[in-house]
DRENDO-1510 file (C-alpha; in Angstrom, 1 decimal, always signed):
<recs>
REC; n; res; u; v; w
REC; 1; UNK; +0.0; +0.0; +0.0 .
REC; 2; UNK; +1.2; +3.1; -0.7 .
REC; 3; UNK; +1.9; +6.0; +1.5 .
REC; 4; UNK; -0.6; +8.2; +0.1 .
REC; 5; UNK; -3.0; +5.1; +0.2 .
REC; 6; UNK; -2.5; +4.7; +3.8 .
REC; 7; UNK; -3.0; +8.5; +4.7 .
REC; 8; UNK; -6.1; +8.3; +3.3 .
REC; 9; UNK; -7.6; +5.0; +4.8 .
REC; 10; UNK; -6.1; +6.6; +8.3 .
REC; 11; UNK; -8.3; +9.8; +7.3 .
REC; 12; UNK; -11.2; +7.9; +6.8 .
REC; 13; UNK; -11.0; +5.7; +9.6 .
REC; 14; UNK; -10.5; +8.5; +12.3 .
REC; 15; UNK; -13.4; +10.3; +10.4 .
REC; 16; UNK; -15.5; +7.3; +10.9 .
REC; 17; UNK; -14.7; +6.9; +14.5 .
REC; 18; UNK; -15.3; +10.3; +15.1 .
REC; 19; UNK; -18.8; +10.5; +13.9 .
REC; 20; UNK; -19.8; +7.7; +14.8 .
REC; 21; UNK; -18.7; +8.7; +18.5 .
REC; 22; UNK; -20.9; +11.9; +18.0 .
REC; 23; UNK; -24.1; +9.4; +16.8 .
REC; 24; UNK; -23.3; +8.1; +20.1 .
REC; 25; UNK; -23.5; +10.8; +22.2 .
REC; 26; UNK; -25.8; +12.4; +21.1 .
REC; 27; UNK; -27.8; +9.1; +21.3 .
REC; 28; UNK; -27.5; +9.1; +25.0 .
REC; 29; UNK; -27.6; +12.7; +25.5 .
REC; 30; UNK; -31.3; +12.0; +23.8 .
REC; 31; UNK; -32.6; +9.0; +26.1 .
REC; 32; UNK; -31.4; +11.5; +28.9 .
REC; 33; UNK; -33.5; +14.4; +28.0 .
REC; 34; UNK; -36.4; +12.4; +27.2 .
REC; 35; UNK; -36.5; +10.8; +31.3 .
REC; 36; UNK; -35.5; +14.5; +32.4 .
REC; 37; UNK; -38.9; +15.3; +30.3 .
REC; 38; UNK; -40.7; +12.2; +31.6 .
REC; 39; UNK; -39.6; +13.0; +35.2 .
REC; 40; UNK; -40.6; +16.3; +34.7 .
REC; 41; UNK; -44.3; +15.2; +33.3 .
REC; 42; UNK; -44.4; +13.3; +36.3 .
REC; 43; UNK; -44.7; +15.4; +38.7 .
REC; 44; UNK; -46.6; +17.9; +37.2 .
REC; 45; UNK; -44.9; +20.4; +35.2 .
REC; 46; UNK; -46.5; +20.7; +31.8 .
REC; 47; UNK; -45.4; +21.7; +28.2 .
REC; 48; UNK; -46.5; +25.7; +27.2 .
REC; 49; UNK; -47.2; +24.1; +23.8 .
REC; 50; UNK; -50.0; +21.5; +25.8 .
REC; 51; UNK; -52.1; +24.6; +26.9 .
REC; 52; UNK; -52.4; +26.0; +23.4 .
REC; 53; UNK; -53.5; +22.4; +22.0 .
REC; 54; UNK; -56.4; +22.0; +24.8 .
REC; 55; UNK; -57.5; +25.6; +24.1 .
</recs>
C-alpha cells in the first residue's frame, strides 16, 4: 500500500470513529432528556405548547 494510500484509509478511519462517536452521544444525550422530560411530566410540570392544543 502506498503511503498516500494509507494517509487516506487513516483519514477515513478516524473520520468514521469520530462521527460515529458523535451518533453516540448524542444518542445518550437523547434518552437522557427524554426521562428529564418524563420525570418532569411526572410530577406535574407541563409543556406551554399543551395549553395551546387543549385551548
Amino acid at each position: 500500500m502506498s503511503m498516500h494510500a494509507l494517509y487516506v484509509t487513516t483519514a477515513y478511519a478516524i473520520t468514521a470513529v469520530v462521527l460515529a462517536g458523535l451518533v453516540g452521544w448524542i444518542l445518550l444525550d437523547q434518552r437522557g432528556r427524554k426521562r428529564e422530560l418524563a420525570e418532569l411530566e411526572a410530577s406535574g410540570v407541563r409543556r406551554r405548547s399543551d395549553k395551546a392544543a387543549k385551548s
